[in-house]
C-alpha positions in Angstrom: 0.0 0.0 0.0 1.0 3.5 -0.6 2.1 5.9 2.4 -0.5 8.6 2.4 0.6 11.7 3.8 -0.7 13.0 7.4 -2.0 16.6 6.5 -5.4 18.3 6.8 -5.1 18.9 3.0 -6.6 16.2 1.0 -4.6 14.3 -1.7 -5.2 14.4 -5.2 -4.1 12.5 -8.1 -5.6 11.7 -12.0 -3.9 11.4 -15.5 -2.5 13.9 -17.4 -2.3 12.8 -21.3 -0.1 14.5 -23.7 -1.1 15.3 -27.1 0.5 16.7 -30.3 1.9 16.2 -33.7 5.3 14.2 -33.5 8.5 16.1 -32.3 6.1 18.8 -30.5 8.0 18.3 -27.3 5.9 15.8 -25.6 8.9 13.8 -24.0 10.9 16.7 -22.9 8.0 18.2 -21.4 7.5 14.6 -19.6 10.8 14.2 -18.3 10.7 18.2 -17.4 7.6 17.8 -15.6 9.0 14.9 -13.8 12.3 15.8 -13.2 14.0 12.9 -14.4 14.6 11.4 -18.1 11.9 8.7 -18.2 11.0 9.0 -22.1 12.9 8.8 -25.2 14.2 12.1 -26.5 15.4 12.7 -29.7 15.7 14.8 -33.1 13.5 12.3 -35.2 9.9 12.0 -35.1 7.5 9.0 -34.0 10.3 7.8 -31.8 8.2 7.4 -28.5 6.0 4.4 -29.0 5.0 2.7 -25.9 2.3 5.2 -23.8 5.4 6.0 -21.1 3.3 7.2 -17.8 5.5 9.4 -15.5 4.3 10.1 -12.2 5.1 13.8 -11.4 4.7 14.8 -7.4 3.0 19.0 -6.8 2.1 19.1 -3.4 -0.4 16.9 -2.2 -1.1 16.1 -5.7 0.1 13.2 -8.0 0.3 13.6 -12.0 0.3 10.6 -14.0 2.0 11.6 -17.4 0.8 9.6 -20.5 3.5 10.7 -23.1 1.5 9.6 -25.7 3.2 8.7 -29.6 2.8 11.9 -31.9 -0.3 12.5 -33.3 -0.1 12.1 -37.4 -1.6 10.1 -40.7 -1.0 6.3 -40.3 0.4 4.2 -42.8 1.7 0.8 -41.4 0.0 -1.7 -38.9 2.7 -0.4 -36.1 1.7 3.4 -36.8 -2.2 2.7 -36.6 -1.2 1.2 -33.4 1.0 4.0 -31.9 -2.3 6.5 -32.7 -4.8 4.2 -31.2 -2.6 4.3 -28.4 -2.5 8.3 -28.3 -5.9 8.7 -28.4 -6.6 5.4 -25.7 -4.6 8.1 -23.3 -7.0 11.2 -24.6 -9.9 8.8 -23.5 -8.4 7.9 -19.9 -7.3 11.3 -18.7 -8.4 13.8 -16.7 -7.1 16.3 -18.2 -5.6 16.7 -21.6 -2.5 19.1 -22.9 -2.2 19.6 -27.0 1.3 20.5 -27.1 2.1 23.0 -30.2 5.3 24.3 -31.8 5.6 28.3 -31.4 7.7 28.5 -34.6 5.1 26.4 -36.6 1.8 27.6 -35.1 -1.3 25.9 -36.2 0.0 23.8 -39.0 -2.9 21.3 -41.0 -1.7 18.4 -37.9 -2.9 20.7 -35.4 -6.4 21.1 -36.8 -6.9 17.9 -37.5 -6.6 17.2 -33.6 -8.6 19.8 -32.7 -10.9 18.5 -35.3 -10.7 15.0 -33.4 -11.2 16.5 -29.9 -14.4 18.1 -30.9 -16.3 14.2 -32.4 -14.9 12.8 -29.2 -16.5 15.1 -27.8 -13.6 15.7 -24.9 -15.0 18.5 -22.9 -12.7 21.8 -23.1 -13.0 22.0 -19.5 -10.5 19.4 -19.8 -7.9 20.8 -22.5 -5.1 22.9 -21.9 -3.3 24.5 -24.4 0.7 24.3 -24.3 2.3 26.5 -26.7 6.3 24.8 -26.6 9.4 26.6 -27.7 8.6 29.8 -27.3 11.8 31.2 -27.3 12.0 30.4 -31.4 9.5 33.7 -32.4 8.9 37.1 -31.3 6.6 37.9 -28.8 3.7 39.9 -31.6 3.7 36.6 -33.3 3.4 34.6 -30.4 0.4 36.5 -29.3 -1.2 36.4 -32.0 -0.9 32.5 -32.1 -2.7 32.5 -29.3 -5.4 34.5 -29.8 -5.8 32.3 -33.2 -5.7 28.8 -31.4 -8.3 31.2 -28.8 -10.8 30.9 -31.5 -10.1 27.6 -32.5 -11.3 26.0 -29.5 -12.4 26.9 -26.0 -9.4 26.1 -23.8 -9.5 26.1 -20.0 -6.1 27.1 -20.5 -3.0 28.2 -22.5 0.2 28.3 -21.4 3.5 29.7 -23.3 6.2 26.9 -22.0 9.8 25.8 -23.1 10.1 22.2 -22.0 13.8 22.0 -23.4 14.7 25.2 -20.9 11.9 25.1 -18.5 10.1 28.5 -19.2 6.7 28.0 -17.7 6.5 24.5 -17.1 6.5 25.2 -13.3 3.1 27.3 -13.7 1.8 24.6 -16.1 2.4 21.6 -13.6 1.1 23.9 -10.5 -2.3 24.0 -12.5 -2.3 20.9 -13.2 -2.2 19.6 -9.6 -5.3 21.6 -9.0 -6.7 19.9 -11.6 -6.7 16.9 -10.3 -9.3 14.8 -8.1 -9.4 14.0 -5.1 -7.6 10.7 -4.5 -5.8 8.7 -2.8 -2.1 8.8 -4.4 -1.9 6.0 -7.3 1.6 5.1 -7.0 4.1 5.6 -4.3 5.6 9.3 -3.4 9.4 8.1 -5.1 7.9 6.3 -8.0 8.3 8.1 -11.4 7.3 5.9 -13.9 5.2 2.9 -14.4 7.3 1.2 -16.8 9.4 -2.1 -15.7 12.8 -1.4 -15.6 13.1 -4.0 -18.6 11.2 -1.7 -21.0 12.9 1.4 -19.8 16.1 -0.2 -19.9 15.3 -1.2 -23.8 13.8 2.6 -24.4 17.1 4.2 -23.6 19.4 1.7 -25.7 16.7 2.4 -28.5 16.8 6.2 -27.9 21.0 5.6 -28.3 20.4 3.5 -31.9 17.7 6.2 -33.4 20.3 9.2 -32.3 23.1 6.7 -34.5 21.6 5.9 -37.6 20.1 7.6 -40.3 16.4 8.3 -42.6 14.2 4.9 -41.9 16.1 2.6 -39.8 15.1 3.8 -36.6 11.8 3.1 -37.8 12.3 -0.6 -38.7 13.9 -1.9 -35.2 12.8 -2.1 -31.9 15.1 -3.6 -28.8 13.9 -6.0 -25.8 15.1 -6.7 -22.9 15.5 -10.3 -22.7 17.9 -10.9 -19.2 18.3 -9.0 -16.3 20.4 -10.9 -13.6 21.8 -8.9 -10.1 25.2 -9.4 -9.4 26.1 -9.9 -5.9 28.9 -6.8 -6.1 25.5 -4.8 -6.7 26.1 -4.3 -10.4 23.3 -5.5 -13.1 24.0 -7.3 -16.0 21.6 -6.7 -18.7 21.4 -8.6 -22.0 19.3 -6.7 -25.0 17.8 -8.3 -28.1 17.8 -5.8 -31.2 15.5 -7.0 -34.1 15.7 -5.5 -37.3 13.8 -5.9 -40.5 16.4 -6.7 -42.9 19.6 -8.3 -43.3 21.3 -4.9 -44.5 19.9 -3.2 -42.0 21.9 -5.5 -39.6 25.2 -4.0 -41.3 24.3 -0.5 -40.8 23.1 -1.0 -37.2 26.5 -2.9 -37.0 28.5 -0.1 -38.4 32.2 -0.3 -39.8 34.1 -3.5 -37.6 31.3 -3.0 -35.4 31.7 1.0 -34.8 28.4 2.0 -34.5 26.9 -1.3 -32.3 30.0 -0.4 -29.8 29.1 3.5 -29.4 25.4 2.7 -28.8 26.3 0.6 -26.2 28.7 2.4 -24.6 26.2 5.4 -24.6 23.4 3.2 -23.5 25.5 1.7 -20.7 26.3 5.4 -19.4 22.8 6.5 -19.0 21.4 3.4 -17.7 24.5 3.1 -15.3 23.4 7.0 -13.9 20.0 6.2 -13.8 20.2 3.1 -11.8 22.7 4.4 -10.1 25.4 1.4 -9.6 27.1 -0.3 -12.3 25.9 -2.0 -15.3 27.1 -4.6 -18.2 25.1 -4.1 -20.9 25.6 -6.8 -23.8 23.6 -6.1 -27.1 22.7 -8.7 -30.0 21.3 -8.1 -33.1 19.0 -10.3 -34.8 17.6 -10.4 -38.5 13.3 -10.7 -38.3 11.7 -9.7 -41.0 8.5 -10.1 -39.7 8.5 -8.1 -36.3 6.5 -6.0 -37.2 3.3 -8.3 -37.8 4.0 -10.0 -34.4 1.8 -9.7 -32.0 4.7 -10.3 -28.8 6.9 -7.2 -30.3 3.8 -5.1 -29.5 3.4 -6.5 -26.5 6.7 -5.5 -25.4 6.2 -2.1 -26.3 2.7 -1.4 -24.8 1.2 -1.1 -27.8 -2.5 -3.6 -28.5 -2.1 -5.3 -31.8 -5.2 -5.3 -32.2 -5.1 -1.6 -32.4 -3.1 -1.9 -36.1 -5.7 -3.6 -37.7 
């Protein structure tokens, strides 16, 4: 059972589900409103897959983040599954945050979520507008941006945030806590994500390989984390699976001699080592499937429903 604290003030706690095209910010804006780097972070788009909930304390409250996969057109079976996802996490939360780009304002992405928003019918009492990455345009534009996303849809409220840099987020996470109902906490107070340490552990070596390689790659692979044995000096040894689509794909991942394979490691083992603070041995395969991604157990490792890709 969780420890509930002994104050006149009631607890509170609900789910707070982030929304918005791919690359908005989502996952910086996570791991900013948390504190600590729970969700994959990088330069390409569609990279966070699985619905990664942080748990972010404010007081007596208790956010549960959904970082949900970015918002965009499907093509293949995983993609339908990623959206399906995104919007399972609108459906579940308490409140909702649609997290735009400053620089790219309300691009044809952006309407077609607010277009969503409205046939679900999600109440605008329950949508907050985050404008991200403020810092990229002058202040006349950005205020006119939001007086055009005003008219767009009824928020209960818009904020002007930089996840990357922190502008605002405190201001945004303080409403949010008064957002929430009251309730007993959901997970304990020094929990911050929901995720076994397998899948995390597999997120960050993945984050390491999309950050390596180039164009579709990223896109085609996903890593599991098959052993994870404790060492009796206190040290973990962890052994990954990669599994990639094609056998040429094996080579790039691989790199020259086995370059590129080494660096991700070595990166992955650094982060993973500070974030489970003790040592790590981190041993990574690849392996040549063609067909992972009509498998029903490779979504299951990532949190994703199958069924959802249909």
């Amino acid at each position: 059972m969780t420890e509930q604290p002994t104050t006149e003030q009631p607890t509170r706690a609900g789910f707070v589900a982030l929304i918005g095209e791919p690359n908005a910010g989502k996952s910086t804006l996570t791991n900013a409103l948390v504190g600590a780097k729970i969700s994959i972070v990088t330069h390409k788009v569609q990279t966070t897959r699985a619905r990664i909930r942080g748990v972010a304390m404010e007081g007596q409250s208790q956010l549960v983040l959904v970082d949900t996969p970015g918002l965009f057109r499907p093509r293949r079976h995983l993609d339908r599954a990623m959206v399906a996802a995104a919007w399972s996490g609108v459906a579940d939360a308490d409140v909702v945050v649609l997290l735009i780009e400053a620089h790219r304002g309300r691009t044809d992405g952006v309407d077609a979520i607010l277009k969503a928003l409205r046939e679900r019918e999600v109440p605008p009492a329950r949508v907050a507008l985050a404008i991200n990455k403020i810092d990229r345009i002058p202040r006349d534009k950005l205020l006119a941006l939001t007086a055009e996303m005003s008219k767009e849809f009824e928020f209960a409220q818009i904020f002007m945030i930089s996840a990357e840099k922190g502008y605002g987020v405190a201001d945004l996470k303080a409403w949010l806590a008064a957002r929430m109902p009251e309730s007993p906490w959901l997970y304990p107070e020094d929990q911050i994500a929901d995720l076994p340490m397998r899948m995390i552990a597999a997120e960050i070596t993945r984050e390491k390989l999309t950050l390596r390689l180039h164009q579709e790659l990223p896109y085609q692979l996903t890593v599991e984390t098959e052993g994870w044995e404790e060492r009796k000096d206190g040290s973990v040894k962890i052994d990954q699976m990669i599994y990639v689509a094609r056998d040429g794909h094996k080579g790039i991942a691989l790199g020259p001699k086995g370059e590129t394979i080494k660096a991700v490691s070595m990166a992955a083992r650094e982060e993973l080592a500070e974030f489970l603070g003790r040592k790590v041995h981190l041993f990574l395969q690849i392996k040549v499937r063609p067909g992972w991604l009509e498998e029903s157990e490779r979504y299951d490792q990532m949190g994703l429903d199958f069924k959802d890709g249909r």
